[in-house]
C-alpha positions as CSV (number, residue, x, y, z in Angstrom):
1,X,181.2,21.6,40.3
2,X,182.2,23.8,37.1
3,X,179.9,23.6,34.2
4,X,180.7,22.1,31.2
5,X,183.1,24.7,28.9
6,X,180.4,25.9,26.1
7,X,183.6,27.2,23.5
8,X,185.4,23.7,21.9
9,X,188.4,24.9,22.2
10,X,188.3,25.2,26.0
11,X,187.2,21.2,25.9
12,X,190.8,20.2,24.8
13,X,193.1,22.4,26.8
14,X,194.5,22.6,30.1
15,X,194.9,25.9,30.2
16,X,195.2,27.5,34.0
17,X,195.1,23.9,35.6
18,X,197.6,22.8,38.0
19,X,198.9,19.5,38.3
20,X,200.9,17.4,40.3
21,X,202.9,14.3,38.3
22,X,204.7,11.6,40.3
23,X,207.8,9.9,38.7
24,X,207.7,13.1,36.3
25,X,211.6,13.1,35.1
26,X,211.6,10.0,33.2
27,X,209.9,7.6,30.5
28,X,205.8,8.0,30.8
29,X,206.0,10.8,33.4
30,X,208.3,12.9,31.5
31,X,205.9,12.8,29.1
32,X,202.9,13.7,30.9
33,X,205.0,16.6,32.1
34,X,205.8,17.8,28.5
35,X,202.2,17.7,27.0
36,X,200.5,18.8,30.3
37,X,203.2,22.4,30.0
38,X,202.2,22.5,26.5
39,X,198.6,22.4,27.3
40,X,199.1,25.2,29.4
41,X,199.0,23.6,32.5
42,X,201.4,24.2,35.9
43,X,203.2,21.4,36.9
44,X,204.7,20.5,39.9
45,X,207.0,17.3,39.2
46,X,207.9,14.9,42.0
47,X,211.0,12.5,41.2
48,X,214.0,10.9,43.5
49,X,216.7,11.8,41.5
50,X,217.2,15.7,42.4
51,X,219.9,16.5,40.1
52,X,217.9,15.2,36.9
53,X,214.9,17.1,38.1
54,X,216.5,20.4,38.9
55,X,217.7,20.4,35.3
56,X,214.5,19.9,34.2
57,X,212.5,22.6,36.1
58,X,215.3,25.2,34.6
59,X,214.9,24.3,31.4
60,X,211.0,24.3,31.3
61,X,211.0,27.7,33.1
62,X,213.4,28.7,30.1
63,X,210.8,27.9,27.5
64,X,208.3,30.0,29.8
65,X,206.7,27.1,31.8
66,X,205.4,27.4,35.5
67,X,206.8,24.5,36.9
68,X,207.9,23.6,41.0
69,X,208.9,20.1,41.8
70,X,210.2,18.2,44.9
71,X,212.5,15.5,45.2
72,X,211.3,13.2,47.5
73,X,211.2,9.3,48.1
74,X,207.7,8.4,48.2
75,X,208.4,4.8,50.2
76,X,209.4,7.0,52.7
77,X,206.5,7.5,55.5
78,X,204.8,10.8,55.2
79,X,206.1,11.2,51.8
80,X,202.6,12.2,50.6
81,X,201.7,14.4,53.6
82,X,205.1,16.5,52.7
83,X,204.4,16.8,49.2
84,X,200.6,18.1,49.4
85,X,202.5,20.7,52.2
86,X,205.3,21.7,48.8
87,X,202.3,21.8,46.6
88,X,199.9,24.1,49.4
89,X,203.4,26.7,49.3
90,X,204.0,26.7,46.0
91,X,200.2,27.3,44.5
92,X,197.9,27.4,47.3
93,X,195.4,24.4,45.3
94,X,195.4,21.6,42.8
95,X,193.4,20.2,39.8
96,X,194.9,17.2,38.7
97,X,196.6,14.2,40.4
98,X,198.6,11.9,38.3
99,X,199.7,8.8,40.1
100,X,203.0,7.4,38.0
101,X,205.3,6.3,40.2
102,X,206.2,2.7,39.8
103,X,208.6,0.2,39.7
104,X,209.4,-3.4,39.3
105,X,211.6,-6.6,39.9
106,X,211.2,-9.4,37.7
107,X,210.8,-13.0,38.8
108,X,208.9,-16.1,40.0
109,X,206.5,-15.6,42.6
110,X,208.3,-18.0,45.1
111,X,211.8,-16.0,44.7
112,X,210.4,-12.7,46.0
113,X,211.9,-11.6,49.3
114,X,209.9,-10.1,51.9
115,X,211.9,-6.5,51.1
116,X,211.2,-6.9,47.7
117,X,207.2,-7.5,48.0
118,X,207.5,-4.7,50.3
119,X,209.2,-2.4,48.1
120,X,206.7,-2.7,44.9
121,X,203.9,-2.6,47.2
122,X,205.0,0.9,49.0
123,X,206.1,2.5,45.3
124,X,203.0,1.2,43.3
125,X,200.9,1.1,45.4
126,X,200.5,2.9,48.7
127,X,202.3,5.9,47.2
128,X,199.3,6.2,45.1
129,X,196.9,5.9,48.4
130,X,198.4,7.6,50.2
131,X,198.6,11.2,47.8
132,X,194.7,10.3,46.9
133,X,194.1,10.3,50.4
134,X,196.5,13.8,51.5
135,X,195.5,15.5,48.0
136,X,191.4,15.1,48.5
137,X,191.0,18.7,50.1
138,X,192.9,20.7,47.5
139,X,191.0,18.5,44.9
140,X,187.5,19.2,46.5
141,X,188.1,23.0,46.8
142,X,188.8,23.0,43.2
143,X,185.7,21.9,42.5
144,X,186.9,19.7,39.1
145,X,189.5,17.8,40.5
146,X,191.0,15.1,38.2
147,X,193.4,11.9,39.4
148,X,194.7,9.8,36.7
149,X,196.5,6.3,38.0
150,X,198.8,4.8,35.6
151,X,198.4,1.0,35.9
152,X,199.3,-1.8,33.2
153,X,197.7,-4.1,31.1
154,X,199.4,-6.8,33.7
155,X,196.6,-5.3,36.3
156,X,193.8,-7.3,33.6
157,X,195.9,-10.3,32.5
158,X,198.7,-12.2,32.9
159,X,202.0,-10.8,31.4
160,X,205.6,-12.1,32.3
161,X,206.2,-8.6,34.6
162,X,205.9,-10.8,37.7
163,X,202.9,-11.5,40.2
164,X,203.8,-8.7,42.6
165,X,203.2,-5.9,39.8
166,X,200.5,-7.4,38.4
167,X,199.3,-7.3,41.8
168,X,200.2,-3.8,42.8
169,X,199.0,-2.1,39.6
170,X,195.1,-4.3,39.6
171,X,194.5,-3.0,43.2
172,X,195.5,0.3,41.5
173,X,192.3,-0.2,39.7
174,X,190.1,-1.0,42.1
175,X,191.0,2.1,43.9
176,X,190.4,4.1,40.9
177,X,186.4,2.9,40.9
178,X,186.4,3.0,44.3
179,X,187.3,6.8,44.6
180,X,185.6,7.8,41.5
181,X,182.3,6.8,43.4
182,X,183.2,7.8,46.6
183,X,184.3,11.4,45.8
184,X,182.1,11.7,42.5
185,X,179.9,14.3,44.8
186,X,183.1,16.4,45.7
187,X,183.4,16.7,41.7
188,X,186.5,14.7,41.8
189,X,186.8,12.9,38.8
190,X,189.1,9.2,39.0
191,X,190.4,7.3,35.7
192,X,193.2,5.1,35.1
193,X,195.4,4.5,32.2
194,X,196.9,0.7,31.2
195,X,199.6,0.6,29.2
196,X,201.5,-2.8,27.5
197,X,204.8,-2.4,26.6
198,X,206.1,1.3,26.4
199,X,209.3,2.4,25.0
200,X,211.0,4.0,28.4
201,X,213.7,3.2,30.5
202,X,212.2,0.9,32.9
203,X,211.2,-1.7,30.0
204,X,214.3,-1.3,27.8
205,X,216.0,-4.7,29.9
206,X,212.5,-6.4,28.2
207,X,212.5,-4.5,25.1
208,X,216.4,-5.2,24.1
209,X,216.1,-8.7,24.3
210,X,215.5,-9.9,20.9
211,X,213.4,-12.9,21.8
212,X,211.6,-11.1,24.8
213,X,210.2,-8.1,22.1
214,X,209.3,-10.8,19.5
215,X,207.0,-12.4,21.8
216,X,205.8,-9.2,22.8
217,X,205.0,-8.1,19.4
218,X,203.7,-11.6,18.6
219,X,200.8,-10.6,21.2
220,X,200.0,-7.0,19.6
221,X,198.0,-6.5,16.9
222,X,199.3,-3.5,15.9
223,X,203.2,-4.9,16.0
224,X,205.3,-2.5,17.5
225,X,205.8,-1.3,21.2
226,X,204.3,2.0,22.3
227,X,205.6,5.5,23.1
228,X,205.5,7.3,25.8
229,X,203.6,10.6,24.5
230,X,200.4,8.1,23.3
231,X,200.4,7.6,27.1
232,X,200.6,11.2,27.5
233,X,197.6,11.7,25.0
234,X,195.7,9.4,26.8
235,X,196.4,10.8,30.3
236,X,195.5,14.7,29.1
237,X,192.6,13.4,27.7
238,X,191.1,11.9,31.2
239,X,192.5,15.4,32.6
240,X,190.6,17.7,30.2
241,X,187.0,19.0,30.0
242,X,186.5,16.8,26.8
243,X,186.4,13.7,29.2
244,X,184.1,15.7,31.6
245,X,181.6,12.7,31.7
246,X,184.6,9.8,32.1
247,X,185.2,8.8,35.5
248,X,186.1,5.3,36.9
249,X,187.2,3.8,33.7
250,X,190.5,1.8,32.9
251,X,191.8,3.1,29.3
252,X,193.8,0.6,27.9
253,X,197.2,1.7,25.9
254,X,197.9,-1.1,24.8
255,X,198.3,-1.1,20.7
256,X,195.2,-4.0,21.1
257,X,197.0,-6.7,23.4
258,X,194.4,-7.2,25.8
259,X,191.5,-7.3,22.5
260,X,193.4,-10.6,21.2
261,X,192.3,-13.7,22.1
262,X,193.2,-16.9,20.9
């Protein structure tokens, strides 16, 4: 494992670090992306839509990035297993892991369709299992390997997102303590992130409804959705030598929801 940096600066930079972001073209991931680059990380972007991401990876590599990315489905079998192979070509090791692909239908528990249960479970969850499980030897050779899961708040209480992503994104975090004990001796650090409501693409059908946010904001103290980049921050911070001593914790994003009681 690599000592601890002894120069402060070092503590807050990514600097030479190479990282792999799933779901990187949009919302939280496109954030991580942006602050991880200006960090001075590499990053190698995974996404579905291969025309978005293509015009992403030029642009970065126009402001002087070192970025690769693959589009790829990761419900498809071996998904994982052919992305770690991209990742081996491109850089020949890896650093950091983050897990943020994710996606959701909203409604009661007894309306769900078998496709449907199947479908959040593959993209939520065993997408994250499955690139934990294919990216553990590039993580151990680095020797300060870093995996980051983006969860929810929904994983720790009951929101109106529906049972299955609840579900989905709470086994997330019991993966995250599991690994983070498991592969503590390989110097493999494992944290998670849960955000409330975020200002992105995939919560704008909640966030435009006018009686939907007022609830929402009813329920956070600090009244007002979050951005993206503050789950950025909080993702480079569990991916920097500053957190160095962090591992197996859930950091909640979540402008105080979950501290609110009654």
């Amino acid at each position: 494992m690599n000592p601890i940096p002894s120069t402060q600066p070092s503590l807050w930079s990514l600097s030479g670090q190479r990282a792999l972001v799933t779901g990187g073209t949009k919302g939280i991931g496109e954030a991580i992306v942006r602050q991880f680059l200006d960090l001075g990380a590499s990053v190698f972007i995974v996404a579905r839509d291969n025309e978005l991401l293509q015009r992403q990876l030029a642009a970065y590599r126009q402001q002087g990035h070192t970025v690769d990315g693959l589009s790829v489905d990761l419900g498809k079998p071996d998904a994982a297993r052919h992305i770690i192979d991209a990742v081996t070509t491109a850089w020949n090791g890896l650093d950091i892991l983050v897990n943020n692909t994710g996606t959701n239908v909203r409604k009661p528990t007894v309306d769900y369709s078998a496709a449907e249960y199947e479908h959040i479970l593959t993209t939520n969850l065993r997408s994250a299992y499955e690139l934990c499980q294919a990216a553990y030897p590039l993580l151990k050779a680095s020797g300060n390997g870093r995996i980051v899961m983006v969860s929810s708040v929904s994983a720790l209480t009951h929101t109106s997102s529906g049972s299955l992503y609840g579900m989905s994104k709470a086994a997330m975090l019991q993966l995250t303590r599991n690994l983070s004990v498991e592969w503590a001796a390989d110097g493999i650090r494992v944290n998670a992130v849960a955000p409330w409501y975020i200002n992105t693409p995939l919560a704008q059908p909640v966030l435009t409804n006018p009686d939907k946010l007022a609830g929402i904001l009813s329920r956070t103290p600090m009244k007002r959705v979050g951005e993206a980049v503050e789950v950025a921050s909080a993702v480079s911070f569990l991916s920097m030598p500053a957190s160095s001593y962090i591992t197996g914790h859930t950091l909640s994003v979540d402008g105080g929801m979950l501290a609110w009681g009654y």
